[in-house]
C-alpha positions as CSV (number, residue, x, y, z in Angstrom):
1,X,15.8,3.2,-25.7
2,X,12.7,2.0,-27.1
3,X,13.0,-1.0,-25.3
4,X,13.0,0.4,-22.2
5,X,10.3,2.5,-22.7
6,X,8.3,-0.6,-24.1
7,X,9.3,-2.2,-20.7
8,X,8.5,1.2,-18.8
9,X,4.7,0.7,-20.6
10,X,4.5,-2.8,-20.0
11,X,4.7,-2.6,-16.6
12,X,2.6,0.4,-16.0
13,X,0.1,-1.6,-18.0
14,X,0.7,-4.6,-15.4
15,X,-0.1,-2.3,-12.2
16,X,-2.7,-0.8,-13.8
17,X,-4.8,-4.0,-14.7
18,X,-3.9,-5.4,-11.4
19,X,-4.8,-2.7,-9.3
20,X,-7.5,-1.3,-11.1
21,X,-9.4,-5.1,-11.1
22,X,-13.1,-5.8,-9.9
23,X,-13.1,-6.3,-6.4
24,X,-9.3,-5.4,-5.4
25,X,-9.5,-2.1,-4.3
26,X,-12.5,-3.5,-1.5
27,X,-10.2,-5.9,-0.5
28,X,-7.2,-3.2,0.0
29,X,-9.9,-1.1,1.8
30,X,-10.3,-4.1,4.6
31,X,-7.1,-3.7,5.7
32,X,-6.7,-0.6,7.9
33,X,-3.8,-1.6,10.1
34,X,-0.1,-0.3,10.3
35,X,2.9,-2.5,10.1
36,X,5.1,-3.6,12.5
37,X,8.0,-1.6,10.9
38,X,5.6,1.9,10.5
39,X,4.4,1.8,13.8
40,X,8.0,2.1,15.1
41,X,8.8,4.4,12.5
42,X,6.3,6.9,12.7
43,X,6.6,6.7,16.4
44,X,10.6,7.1,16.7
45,X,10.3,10.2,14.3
46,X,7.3,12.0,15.6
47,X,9.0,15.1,16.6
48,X,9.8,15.1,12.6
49,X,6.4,14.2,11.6
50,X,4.0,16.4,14.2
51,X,2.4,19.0,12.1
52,X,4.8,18.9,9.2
53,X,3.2,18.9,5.7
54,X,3.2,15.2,4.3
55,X,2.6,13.6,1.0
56,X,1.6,10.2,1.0
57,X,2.8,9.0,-2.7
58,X,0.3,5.6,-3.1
59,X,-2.4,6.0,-0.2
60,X,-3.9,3.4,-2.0
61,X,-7.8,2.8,-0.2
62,X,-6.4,4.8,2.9
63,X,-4.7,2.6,5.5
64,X,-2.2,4.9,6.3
65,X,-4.4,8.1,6.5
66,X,-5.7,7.7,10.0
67,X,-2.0,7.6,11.8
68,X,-1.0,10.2,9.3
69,X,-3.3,12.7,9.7
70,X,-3.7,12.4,13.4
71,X,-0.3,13.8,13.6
72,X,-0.9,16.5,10.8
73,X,-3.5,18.8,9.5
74,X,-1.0,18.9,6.7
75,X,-1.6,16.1,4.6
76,X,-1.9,15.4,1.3
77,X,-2.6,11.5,-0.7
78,X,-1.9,10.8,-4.4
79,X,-2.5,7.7,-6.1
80,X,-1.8,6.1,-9.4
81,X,-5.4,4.2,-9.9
82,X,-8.3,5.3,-10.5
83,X,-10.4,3.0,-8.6
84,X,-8.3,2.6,-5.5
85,X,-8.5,6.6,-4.8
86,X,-12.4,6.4,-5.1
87,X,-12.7,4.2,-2.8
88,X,-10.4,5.9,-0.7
89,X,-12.3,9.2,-1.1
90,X,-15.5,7.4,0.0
91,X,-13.8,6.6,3.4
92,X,-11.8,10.1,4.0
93,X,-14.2,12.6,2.4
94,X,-12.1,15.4,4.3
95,X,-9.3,14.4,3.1
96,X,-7.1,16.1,0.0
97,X,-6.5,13.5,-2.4
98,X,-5.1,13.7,-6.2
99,X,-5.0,11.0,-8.7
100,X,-1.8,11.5,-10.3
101,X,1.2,10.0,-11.9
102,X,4.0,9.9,-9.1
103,X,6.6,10.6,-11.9
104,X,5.9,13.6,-13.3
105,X,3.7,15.6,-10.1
106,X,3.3,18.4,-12.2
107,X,1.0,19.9,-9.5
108,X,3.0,20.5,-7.0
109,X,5.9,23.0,-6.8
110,X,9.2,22.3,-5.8
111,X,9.8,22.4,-2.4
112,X,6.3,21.9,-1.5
113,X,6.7,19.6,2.1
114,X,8.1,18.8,4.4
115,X,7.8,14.8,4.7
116,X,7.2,12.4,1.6
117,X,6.1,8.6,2.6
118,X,5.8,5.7,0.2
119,X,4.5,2.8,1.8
120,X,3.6,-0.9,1.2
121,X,6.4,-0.7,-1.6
122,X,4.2,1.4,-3.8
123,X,8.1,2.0,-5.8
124,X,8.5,-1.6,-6.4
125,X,5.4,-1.2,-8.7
126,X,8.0,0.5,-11.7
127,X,10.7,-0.6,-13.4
128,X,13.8,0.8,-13.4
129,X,13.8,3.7,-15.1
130,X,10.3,4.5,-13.8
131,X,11.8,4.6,-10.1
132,X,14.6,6.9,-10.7
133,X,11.9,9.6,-12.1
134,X,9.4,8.7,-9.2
135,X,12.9,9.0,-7.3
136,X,13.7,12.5,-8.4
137,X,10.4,14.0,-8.5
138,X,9.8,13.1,-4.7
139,X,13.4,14.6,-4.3
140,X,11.9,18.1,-6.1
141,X,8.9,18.4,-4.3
142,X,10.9,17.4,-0.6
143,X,12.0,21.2,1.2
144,X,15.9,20.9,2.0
145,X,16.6,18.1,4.6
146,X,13.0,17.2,3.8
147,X,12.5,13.1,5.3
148,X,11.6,10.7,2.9
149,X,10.5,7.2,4.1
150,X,9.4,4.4,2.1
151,X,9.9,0.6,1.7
152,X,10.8,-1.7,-0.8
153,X,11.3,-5.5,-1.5
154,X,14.9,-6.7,-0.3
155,X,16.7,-8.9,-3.1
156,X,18.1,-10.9,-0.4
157,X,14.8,-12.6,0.7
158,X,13.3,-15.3,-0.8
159,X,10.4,-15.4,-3.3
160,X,7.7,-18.2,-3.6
161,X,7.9,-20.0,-7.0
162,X,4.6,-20.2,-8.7
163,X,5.5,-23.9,-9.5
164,X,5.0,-24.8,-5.8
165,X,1.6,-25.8,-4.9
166,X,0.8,-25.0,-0.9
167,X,-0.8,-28.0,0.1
168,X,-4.4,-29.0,0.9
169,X,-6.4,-27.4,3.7
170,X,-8.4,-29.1,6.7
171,X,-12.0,-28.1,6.7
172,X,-14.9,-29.2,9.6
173,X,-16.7,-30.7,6.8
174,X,-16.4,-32.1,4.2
175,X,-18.7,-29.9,1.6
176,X,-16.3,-27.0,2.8
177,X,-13.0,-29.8,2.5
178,X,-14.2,-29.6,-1.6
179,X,-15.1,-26.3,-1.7
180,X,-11.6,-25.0,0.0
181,X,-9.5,-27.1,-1.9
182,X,-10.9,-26.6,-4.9
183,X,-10.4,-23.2,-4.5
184,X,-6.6,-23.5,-3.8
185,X,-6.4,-25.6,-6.5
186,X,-7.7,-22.8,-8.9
187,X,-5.9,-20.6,-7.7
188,X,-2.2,-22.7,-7.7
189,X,-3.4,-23.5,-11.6
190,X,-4.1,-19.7,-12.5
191,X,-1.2,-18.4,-10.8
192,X,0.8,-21.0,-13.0
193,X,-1.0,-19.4,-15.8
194,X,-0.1,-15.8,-14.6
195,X,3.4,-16.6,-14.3
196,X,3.8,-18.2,-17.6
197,X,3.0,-14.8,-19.4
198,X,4.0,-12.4,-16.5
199,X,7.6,-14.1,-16.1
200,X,8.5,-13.1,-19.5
201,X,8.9,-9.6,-18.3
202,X,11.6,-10.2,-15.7
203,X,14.9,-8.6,-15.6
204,X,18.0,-9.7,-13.5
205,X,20.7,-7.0,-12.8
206,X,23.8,-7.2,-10.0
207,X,22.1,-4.7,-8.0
208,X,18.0,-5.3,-8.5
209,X,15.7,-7.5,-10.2
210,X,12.0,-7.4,-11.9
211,X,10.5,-10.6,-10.4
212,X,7.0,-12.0,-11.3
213,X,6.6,-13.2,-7.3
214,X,3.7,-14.0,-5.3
215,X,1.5,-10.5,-5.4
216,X,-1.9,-10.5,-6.8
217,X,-1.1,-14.4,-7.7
218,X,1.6,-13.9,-9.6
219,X,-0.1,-11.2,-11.8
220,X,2.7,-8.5,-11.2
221,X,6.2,-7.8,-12.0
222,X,7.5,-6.3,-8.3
223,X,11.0,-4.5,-8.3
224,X,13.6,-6.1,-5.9
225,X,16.8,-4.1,-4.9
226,X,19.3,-4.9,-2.0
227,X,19.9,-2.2,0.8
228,X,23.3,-1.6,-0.7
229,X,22.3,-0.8,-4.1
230,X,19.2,0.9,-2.3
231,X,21.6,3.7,-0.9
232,X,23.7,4.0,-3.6
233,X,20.5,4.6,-5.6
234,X,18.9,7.1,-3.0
235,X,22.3,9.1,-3.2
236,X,23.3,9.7,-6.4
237,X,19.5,11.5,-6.5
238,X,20.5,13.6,-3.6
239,X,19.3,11.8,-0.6
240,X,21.8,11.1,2.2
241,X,21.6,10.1,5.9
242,X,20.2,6.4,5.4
243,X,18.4,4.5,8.0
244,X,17.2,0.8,7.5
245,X,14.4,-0.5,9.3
246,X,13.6,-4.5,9.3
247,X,10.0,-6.0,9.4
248,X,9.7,-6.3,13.1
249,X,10.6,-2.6,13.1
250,X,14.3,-2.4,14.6
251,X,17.1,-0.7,12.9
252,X,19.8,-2.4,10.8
253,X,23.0,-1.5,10.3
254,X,24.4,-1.6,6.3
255,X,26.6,-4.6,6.9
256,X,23.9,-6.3,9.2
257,X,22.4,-9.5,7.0
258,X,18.6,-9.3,6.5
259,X,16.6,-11.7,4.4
260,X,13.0,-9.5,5.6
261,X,11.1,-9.7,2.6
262,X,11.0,-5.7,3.3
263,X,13.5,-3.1,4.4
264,X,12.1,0.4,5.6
265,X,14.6,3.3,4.4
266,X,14.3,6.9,6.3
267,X,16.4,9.4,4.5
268,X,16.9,13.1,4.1
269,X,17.0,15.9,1.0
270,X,20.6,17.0,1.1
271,X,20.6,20.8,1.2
272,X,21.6,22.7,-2.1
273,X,21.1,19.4,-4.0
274,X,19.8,19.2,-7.4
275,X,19.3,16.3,-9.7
């Protein structure tokens, strides 16, 4: 037990430093487009999603604020860091926002809305034991046949060993030929570096696995689970009704192969269920 919870710290410790670093939450705030995958998804459900009452677990700097709360006046956004909500609350003023921890959302009663959303694999950023409660909270605060939809990293792709070095890049010159390359040549060294203390906090199972991969150069541990183990894992919390979604954003069946780095889930809060 105390193991775990040392790993449970650890990598809470991890996001935390990565998320929370000079300069990352600007560069999270740059990007304000949706995904393939959430286009399709919050377009195939809009019926379920039009003026429902939404949580968005991890809004991160925002991106998914504009989609979300043009289809509700509902919404709600809760994040983890510190510095990524205030720079999200100095681009959507308006907009109700909580830092909070997303396993244990005191704030909120049970039953409290209708729609929960956990994008850009904001689970994969807790171990094991974290999930489950992050899991089980979002089931309490869900209304009966309440839609949750998130994504997570898919075991069955293929992750980028820190070991392998990119290549060189072409430049138009050659004072920006040095000055590129030596930049990816920092970067390859440090992500070595990163690795070399990160890695020591992986953890293989049969059904998921912590992997130091490519994220932040290598300065995360990233939680990878396959679609099967996904469902089993969604169910025995209370969920039911599973949908997979690939990148390009097309449905895939349970015994369809997919090596997407990501797979989309869109399930439902089974009715009289309690964890």
């Amino acid at each position: 037990m105390a193991n775990a919870a040392t790993r449970s710290a650890k990598m809470r410790q991890v996001m935390r430093d990565a998320y929370d670093g000079q300069g990352i939450a600007e560069s999270y705030a740059r990007n304000n487009e949706l995904l393939n995958a959430e286009d399709f998804i919050f377009s195939y459900f809009r019926n379920e999603l039009d003026n429902k009452s939404i949580l968005d677990v991890g809004v991160g700097t925002g991106r998914t604020i504009p989609c979300l709360t043009s289809l509700t006046s509902h919404y709600t956004g809760i994040d983890y860091s510190e510095s990524m909500l205030r720079c999200c609350r100095e681009k959507y003023a308006e907009v109700k926002l909580f830092q909070c921890d997303a396993r244990t959302m005191d704030q909120f009663c049970d039953e409290s809305f209708d729609v929960a959303i956990a994008s850009w694999n904001v689970l994969d950023d807790s171990d094991h034991n974290d999930r489950l409660k992050i899991l089980g909270e979002v089931h309490r605060v869900l209304r009966p046949k309440g839609m949750f939809i998130f994504s997570s990293h898919n075991r069955d792709s293929k992750t980028r060993s820190a070991y392998r070095f990119r290549g060189f890049v072409k430049a138009p010159n050659p004072v920006d030929l040095i000055k590129f390359n030596a930049i990816r040549v920092k970067r390859y060294v440090t992500g070595i570096l990163h690795h070399w203390d990160r890695g020591r906090g992986e953890t293989q199972n049969p059904k998921y696995a912590i992997i130091n991969d490519s994220s932040h150069n290598y300065r995360l541990l990233t939680y990878y689970i396959r679609k099967e183990a996904q469902i089993e894992q969604l169910e025995s919390i209370g969920f039911s009704d599973v949908q997979l979604v690939d990148e390009s954003g097309s449905f895939i069946r349970l015994d369809e192969q997919c090596s997407d780095g990501w797979i989309y889930y869109i399930c439902r809060k089974e009715v009289g269920s309690r964890i």
